[in-house]
TORDO-99731 format. One record per residue (C-alpha): residue in one letter; x, y, z; residue number from 1. Coordinates in steps of 0.001 Angstrom, whole numbers, plus 500000, padded with zeros to 6 digits. Layout:
BEGIN
> A | X | Y | Z | NUM
...
***
This chain:
BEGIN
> X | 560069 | 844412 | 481632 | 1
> X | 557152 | 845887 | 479993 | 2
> X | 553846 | 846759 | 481485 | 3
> X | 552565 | 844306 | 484316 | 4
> X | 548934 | 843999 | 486012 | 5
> X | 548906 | 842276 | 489360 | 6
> X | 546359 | 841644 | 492357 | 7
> X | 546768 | 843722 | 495462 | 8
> X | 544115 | 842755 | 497665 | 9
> X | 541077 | 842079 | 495876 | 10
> X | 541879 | 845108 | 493291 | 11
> X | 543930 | 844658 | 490104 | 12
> X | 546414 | 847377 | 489957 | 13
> X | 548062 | 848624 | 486823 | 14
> X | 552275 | 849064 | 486901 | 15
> X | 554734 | 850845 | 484504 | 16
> X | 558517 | 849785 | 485181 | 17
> X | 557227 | 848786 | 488995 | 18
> X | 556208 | 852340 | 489649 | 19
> X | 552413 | 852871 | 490270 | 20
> X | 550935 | 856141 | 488973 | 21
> X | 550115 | 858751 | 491084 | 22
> X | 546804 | 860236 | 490969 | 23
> X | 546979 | 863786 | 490151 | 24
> X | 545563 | 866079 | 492904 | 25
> X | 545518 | 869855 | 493406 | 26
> X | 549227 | 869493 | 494900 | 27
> X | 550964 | 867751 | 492671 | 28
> X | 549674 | 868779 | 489128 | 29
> X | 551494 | 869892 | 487027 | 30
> X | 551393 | 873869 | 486310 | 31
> X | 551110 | 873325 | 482945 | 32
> X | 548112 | 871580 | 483053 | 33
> X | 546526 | 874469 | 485336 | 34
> X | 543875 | 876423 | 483407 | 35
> X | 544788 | 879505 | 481877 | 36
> X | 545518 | 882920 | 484004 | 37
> X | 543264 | 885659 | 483738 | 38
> X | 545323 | 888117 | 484230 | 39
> X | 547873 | 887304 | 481745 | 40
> X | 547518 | 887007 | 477873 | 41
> X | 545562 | 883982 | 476550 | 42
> X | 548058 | 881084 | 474858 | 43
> X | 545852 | 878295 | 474364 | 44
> X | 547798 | 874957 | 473873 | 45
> X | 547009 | 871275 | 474456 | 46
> X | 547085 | 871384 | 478625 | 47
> X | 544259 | 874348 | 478630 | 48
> X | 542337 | 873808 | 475148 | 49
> X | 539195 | 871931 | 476711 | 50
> X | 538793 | 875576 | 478826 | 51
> X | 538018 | 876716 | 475330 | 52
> X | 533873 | 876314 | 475083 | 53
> X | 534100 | 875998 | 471169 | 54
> X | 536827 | 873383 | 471646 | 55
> X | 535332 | 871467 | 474684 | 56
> X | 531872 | 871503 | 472957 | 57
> X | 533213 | 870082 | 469495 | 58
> X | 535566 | 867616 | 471639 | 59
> X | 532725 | 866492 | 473649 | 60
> X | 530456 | 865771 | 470629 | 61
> X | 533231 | 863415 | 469185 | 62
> X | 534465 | 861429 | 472259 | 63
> X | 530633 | 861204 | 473747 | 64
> X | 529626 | 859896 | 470098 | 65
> X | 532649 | 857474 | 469559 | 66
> X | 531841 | 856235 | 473193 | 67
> X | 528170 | 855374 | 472084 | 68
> X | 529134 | 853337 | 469260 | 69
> X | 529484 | 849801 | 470004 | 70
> X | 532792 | 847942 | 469076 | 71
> X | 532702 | 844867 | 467460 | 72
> X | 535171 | 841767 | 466418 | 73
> X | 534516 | 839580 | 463406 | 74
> X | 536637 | 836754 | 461959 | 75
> X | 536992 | 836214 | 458458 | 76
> X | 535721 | 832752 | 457632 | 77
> X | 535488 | 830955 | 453871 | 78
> X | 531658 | 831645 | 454522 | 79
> X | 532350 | 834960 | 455713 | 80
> X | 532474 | 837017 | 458400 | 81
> X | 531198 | 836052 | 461613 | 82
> X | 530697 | 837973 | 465091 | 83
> X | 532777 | 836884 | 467846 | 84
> X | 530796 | 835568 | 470960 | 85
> X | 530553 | 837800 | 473830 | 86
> X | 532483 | 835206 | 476175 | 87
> X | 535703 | 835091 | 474175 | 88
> X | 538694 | 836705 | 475724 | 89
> X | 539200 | 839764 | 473402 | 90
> X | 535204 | 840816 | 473711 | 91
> X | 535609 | 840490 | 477159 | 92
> X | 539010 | 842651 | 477429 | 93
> X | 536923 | 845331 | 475206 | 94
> X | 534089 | 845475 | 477194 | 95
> X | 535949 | 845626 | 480575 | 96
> X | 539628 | 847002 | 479750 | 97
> X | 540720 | 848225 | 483244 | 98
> X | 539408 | 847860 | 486354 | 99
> X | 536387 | 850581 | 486890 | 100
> X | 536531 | 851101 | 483309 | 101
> X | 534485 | 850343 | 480340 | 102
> X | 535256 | 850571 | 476755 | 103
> X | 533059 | 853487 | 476369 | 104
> X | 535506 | 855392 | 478647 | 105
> X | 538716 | 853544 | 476784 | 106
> X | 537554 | 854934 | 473186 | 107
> X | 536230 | 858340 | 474592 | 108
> X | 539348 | 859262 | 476228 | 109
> X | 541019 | 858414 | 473229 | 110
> X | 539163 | 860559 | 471413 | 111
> X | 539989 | 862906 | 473747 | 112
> X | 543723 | 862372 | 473189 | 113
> X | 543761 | 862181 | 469704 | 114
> X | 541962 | 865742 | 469083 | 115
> X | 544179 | 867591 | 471299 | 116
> X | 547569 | 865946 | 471207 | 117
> X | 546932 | 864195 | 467827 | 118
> X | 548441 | 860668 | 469366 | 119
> X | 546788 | 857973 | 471602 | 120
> X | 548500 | 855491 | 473681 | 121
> X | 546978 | 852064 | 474878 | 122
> X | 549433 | 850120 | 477092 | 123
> X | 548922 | 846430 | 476867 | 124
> X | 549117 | 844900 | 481241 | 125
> X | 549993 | 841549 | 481704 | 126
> X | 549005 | 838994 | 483997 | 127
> X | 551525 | 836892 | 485926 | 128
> X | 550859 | 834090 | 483056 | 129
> X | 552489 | 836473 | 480145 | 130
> X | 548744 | 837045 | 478731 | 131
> X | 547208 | 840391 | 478431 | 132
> X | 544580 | 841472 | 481133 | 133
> X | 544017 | 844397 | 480869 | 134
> X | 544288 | 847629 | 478521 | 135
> X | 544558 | 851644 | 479874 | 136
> X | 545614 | 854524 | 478130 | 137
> X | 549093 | 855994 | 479231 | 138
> X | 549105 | 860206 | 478739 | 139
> X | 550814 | 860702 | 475205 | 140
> X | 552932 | 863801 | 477477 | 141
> X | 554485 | 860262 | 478924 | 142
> X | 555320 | 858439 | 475225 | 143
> X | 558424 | 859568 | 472723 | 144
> X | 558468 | 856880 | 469873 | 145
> X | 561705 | 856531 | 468398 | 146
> X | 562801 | 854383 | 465572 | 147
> X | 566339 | 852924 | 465993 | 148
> X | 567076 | 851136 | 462424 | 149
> X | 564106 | 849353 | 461519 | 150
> X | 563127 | 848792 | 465620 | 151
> X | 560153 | 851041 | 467031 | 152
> X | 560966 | 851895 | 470380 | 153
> X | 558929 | 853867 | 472829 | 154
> X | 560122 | 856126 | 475759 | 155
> X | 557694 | 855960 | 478379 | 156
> X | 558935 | 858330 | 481228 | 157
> X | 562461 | 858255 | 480005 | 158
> X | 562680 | 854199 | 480104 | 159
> X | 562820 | 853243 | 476537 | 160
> X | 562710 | 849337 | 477084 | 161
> X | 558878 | 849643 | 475338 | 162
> X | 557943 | 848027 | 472286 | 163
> X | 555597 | 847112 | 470052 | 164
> X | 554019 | 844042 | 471986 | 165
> X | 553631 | 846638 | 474967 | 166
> X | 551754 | 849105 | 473227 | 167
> X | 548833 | 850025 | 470413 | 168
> X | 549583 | 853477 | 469012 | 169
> X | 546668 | 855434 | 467310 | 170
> X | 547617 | 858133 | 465308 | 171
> X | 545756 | 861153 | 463318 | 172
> X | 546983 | 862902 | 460551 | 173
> X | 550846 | 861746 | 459844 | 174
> X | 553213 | 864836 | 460977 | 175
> X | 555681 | 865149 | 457994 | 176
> X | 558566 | 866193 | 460197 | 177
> X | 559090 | 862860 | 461704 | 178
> X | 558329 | 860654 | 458613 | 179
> X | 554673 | 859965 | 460275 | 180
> X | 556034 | 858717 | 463554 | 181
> X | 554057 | 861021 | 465055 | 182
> X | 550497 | 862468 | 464264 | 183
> X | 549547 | 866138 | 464163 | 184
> X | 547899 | 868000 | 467483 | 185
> X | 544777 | 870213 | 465894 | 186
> X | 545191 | 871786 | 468911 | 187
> X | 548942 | 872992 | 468341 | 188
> X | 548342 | 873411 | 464582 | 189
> X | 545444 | 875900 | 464985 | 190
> X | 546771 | 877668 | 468371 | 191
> X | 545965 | 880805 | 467226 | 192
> X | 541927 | 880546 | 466274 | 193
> X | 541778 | 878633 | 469597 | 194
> X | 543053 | 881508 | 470937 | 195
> X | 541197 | 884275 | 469262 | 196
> X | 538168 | 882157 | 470627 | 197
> X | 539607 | 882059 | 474426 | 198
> X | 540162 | 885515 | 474283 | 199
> X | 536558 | 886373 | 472803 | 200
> X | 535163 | 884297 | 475780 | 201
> X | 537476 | 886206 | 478158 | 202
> X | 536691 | 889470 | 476620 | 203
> X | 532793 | 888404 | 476652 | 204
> X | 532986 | 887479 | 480285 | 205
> X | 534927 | 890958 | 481281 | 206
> X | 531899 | 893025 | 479528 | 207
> X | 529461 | 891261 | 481462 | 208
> X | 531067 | 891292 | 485089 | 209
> X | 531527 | 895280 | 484174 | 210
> X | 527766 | 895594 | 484133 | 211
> X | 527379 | 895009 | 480035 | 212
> X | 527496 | 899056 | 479128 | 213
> X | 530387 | 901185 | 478174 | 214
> X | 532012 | 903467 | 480661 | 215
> X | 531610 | 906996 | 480364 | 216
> X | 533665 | 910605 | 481553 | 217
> X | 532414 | 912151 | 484968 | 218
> X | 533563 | 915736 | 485042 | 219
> X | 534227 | 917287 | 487913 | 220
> X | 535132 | 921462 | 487467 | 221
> X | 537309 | 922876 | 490152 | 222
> X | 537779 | 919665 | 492325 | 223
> X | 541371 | 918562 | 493130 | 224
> X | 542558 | 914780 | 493087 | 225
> X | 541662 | 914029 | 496498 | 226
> X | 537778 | 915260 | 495363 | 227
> X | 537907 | 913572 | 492000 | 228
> X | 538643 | 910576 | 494225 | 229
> X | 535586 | 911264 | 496350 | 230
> X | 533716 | 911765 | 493476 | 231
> X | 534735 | 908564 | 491546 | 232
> X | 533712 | 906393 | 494566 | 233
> X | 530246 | 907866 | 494973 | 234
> X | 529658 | 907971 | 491859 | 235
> X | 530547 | 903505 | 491586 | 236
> X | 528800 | 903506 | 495216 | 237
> X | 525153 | 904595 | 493629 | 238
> X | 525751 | 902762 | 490812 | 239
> X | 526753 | 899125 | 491559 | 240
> X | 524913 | 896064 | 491815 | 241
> X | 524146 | 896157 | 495592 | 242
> X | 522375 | 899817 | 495466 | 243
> X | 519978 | 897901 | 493032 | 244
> X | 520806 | 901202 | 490588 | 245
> X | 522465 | 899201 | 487685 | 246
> X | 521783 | 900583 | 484182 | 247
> X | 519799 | 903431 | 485713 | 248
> X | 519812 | 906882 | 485123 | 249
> X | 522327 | 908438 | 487929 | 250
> X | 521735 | 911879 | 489184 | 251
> X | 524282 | 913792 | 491122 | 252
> X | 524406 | 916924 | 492933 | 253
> X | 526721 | 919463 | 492359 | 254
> X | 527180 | 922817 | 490088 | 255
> X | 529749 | 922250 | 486945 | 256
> X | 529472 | 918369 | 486715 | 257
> X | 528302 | 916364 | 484227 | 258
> X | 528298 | 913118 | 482618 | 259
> X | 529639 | 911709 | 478962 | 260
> X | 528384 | 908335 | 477831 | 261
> X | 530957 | 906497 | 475873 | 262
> X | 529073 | 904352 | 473263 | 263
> X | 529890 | 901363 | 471797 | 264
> X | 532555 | 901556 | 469064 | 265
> X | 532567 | 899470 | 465802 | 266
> X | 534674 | 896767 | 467336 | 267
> X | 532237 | 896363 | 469912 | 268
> X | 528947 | 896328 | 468009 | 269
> X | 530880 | 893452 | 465640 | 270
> X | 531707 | 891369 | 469031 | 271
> X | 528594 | 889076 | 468104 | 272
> X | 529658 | 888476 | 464900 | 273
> X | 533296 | 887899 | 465365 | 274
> X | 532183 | 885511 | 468234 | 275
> X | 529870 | 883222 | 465862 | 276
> X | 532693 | 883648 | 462896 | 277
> X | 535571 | 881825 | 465780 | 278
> X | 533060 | 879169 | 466752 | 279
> X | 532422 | 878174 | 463138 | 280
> X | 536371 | 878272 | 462846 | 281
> X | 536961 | 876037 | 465792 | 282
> X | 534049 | 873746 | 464298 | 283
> X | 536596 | 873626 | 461229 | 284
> X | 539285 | 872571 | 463202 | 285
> X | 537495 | 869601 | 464464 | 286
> X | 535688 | 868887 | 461774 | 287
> X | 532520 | 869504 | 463561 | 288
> X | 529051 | 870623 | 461649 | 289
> X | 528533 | 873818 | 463717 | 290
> X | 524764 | 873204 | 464448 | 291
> X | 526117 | 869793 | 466844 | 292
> X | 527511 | 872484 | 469362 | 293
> X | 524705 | 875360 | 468935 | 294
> X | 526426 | 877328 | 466837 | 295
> X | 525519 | 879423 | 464165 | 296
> X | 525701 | 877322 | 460523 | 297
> X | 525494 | 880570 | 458447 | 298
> X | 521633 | 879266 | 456989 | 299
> X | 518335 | 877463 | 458579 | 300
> X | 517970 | 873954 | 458870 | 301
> X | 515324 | 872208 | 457594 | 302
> X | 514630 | 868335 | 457594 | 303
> X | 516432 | 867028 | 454353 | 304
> X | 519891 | 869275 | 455861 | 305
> X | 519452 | 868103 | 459514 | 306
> X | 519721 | 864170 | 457644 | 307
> X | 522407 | 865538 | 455262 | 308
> X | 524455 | 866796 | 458547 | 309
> X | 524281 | 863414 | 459816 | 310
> X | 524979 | 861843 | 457153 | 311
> X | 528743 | 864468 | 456972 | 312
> X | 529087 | 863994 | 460643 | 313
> X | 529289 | 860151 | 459988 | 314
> X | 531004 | 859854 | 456894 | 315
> X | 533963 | 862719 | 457463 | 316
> X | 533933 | 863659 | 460814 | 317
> X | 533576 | 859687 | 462954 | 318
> X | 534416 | 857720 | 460250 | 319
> X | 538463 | 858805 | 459875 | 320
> X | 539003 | 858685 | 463187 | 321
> X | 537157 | 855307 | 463635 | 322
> X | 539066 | 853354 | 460305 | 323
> X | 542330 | 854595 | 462415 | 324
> X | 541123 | 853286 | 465265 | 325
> X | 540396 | 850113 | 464150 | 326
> X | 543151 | 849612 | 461731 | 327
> X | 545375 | 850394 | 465010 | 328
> X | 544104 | 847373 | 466684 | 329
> X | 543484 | 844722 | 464465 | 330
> X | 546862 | 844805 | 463306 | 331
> X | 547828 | 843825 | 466345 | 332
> X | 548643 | 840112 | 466453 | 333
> X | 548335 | 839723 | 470051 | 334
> X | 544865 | 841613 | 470597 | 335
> X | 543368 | 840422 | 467081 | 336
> X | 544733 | 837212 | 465963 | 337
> X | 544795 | 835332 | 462982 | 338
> X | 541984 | 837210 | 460465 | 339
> X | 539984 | 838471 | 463515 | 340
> X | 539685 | 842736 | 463233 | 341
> X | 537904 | 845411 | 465131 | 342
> X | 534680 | 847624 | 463873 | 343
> X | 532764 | 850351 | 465170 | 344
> X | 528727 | 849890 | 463897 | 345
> X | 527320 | 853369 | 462593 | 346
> X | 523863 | 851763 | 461778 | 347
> X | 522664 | 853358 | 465070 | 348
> X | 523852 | 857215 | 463627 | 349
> X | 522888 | 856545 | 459977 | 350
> X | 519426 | 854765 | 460438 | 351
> X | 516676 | 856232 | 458439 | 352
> X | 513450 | 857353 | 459712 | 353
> X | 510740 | 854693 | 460372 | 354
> X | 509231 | 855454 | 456723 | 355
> X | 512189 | 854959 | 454780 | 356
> X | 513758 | 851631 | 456409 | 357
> X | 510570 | 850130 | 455423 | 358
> X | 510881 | 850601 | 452104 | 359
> X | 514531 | 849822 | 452590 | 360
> X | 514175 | 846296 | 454299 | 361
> X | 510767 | 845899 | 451302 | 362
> X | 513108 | 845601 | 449210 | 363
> X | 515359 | 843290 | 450968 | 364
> X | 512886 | 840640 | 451393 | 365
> X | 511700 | 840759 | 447697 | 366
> X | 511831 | 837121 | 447021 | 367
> X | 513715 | 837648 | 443266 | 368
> X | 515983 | 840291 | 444048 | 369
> X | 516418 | 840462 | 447995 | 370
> X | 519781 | 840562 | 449627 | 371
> X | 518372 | 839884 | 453909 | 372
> X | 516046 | 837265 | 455947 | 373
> X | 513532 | 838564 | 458278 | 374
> X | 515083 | 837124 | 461192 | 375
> X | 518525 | 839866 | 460312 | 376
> X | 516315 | 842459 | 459847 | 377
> X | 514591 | 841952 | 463234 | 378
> X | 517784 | 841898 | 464646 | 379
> X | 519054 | 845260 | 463212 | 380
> X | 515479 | 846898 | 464655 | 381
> X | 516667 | 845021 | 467852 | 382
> X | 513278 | 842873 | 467721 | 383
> X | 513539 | 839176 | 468733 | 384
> X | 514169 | 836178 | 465834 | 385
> X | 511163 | 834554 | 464701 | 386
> X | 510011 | 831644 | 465766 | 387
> X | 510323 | 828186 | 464036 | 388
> X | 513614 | 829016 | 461929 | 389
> X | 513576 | 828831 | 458249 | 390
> X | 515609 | 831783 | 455761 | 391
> X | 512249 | 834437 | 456536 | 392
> X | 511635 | 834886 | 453224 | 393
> X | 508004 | 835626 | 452250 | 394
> X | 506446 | 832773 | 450550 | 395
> X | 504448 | 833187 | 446906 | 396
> X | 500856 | 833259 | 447222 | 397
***
């Protein structure tokens, strides 16, 4: 069977086993998926993590980034390697996978995918002529990969008849329990700090909607239930938000009562710090610099760190996921064939300020010892080639 695109009307629709997907919709989602319950202890886990601000915030960064980053084929030629044109079929399946869809929203979802469940899945859709037209991510809750002697074999809503020519499988770190069929959630590895940080934000939030001050003891001598009731309500009546008295001074009438502020405790007064100490921990988890989500990066950032951060956000936070990435689909034969392979370009994240790529692309054009024309450094600073040809190297005086 595998997985078919075909025309309905002027729309290309995309079909697993001759079942369309259902959109989700407030009816049919699964509870799982909901967000978590307030009223019930917090138990972060892959369907609720993005509720998570830390989480969401370091996810974001990643996925948005990835998105920005345009990918690239090259083929491998005896003269080197050499761009492939815009108009040839795999480009063109890149930069329009799906229908509605770009390939900034196929890589950022994967990204997406890959940081919570640890495992993304990009079904290849056929056209009626056997070809691949189109490419959409299938939810990795919907994928079990099995290996049955030295056959992969993937389970896509209990129909196993999926193979390797149906789908591209992206994978982080290897899971040791299955051999590396799988790859590890971060999200089911490190449940517990994202849940320290959920309940944090839930506590946070609780403090607030209780007017941000700690409750205190109203006693009342000589009253019996019913007027400690009657005394309880007046005494929230004066004081809440619509009497336009909160955080005053309250004042109430009566001989033998008074009032006990309850200050804050040492847990409290440490809330601030515990709350930056979980957001650098979920930054950890991710492998997120803390300062890309506002958070606290335990020192002040000057010019030479903010470049250094860059340069570690590049190099060990994008770069594993991206050599995954790409490794994934160029060794596809279908997708990248013969010695073509996918790359992301980082020049636009690691670029040096205006100063230092002059010096840079000085020494590039030094007639002895340069390594670039003047027409491929133009191109890199997105400037137009230079008119009238020839290898732009300076000429002697």
């Amino acid at each position: 069977m595998g997985l078919r695109a075909f025309l309905r009307g002027d729309d290309i629709q995309l079909q697993i086993d001759r079942a369309e997907s259902r959109a989700l919709t407030r009816d049919n989602v699964p509870a799982a998926m909901l967000p978590y319950s307030r009223t019930a202890l917090l138990n972060v886990g892959t369907s609720n993590a993005l509720a998570v601000c830390d989480a969401y915030a370091c996810v974001r960064c990643l996925a948005d980034t990835v998105a920005s980053l345009p990918p690239k084929i090259y083929r491998k030629t005896p003269a080197g390697r050499v761009q492939v044109g815009d108009d040839q079929r795999l480009a063109a399946l890149l930069r329009i996978p799906s229908p509605g869809s770009t390939s900034a929203d196929l890589f950022g979802l994967m990204m997406v995918y890959l940081n919570l469940y640890g495992n993304a899945y990009v079904g290849k859709f056929r056209g009626p002529d056997g070809e691949v037209a189109q490419l959409a991510l299938i939810h990795p809750d919907r994928v079990v990969p099995e290996t049955r002697g030295s056959t992969l074999v993937y389970r896509i809503d209990g129909d196993d008849s999926y193979g390797v020519r149906d789908l591209v499988h992206v994978k982080g770190m290897p899971d040791p329990a299955n051999g590396g069929l799988l790859g590890l959630s971060p999200v089911a590895q490190c449940r517990l700090a994202l849940t320290l940080s959920a309940n944090l934000q839930e506590s946070a939030q609780q403090f607030f909607e209780n007017g941000s001050r700690p409750s205190g003891i109203l006693s009342v001598d000589g009253a019996s239930e019913e007027g400690l009731s009657r005394w309880r309500e007046a005494w929230r009546n004066q004081q809440s938000l619509q009497a336009g008295k909160m955080h005053s001074i309250a004042v109430v009438e009566g001989e033998g009562t008074s009032f006990t502020a309850l200050g804050f405790n040492a847990s409290d007064s440490e809330f601030l710090g515990q709350r930056e100490l979980s957001a650098r921990e979920v930054c950890r988890i991710f492998r997120v610099p803390p300062s890309f989500i506002a958070a606290d990066s335990g020192g002040s950032l000057t010019y030479s760190t903010v470049l250094q951060e860059n340069l570690y956000f590049a190099t060990h936070s994008l770069r594993p996921w991206l050599v995954r990435i790409e490794r994934a689909f160029s060794n596809d034969p279908e997708l990248m064939p013969g010695n073509s392979y996918l790359e992301f370009s980082l020049d636009s994240l690691l670029r040096a300020d205006p100063a230092e790529r002059a010096s840079l692309y000085t020494a590039a054009l030094n007639p002895q010892t340069g390594w670039m024309t003047r027409s491929e450094i133009r191109e890199l600073e997105n400037l137009a080639p230079e008119q009238g040809g020839g290898n732009g190297q300076p000429q002697p005086a």
